[in-house]
N, C-alpha and C positions, 0 to 999 in steps of 0.2 A: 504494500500500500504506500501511495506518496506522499511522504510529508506537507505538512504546509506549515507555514509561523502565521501563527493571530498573537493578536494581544486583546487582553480580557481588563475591565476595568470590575475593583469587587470593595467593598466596603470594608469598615477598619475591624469589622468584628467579625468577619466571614473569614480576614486576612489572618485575624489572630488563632481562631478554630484550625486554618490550615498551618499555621507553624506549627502548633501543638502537635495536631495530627502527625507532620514530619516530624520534630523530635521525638516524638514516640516510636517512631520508626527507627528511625537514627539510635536511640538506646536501645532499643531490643536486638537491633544488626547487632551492637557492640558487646552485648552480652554475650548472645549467640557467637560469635567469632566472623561473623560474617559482613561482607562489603556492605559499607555502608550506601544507603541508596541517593542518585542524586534528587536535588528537588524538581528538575524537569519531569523528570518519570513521574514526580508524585503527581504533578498537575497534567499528566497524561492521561495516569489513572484518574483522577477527578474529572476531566473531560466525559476520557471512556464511561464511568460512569456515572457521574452527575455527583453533585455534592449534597450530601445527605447527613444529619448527624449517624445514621445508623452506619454509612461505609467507616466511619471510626472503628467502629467495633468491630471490623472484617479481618 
């Protein structure tokens, strides 16, 4: 599939939910021993599948 670059404008508490969300990621990589993920990917997956509080818990 081909790439595209958008840019997304999103509010300061929507912004703050997705750091969280990546830090949680980023600790648990580092616990586990494993690569830590970049934050592109995560707003990949937020794309792919929409921003929800429940994709937190996935």
């Amino acid at each position: 599939m081909a790439k595209t670059r958008i840019s997304i404008t999103i509010d300061d508490k929507t912004a703050k939910e997705i750091e969280l969300y990546y830090r949680e990621k980023v600790k648990i990589a580092a616990e586990k021993g494993q690569a830590i993920p970049k934050l592109s990917n995560i707003y990949e997956e937020i794309i792919e599948k929409g921003w929800d509080k429940s994709l937190k818990k996935k």
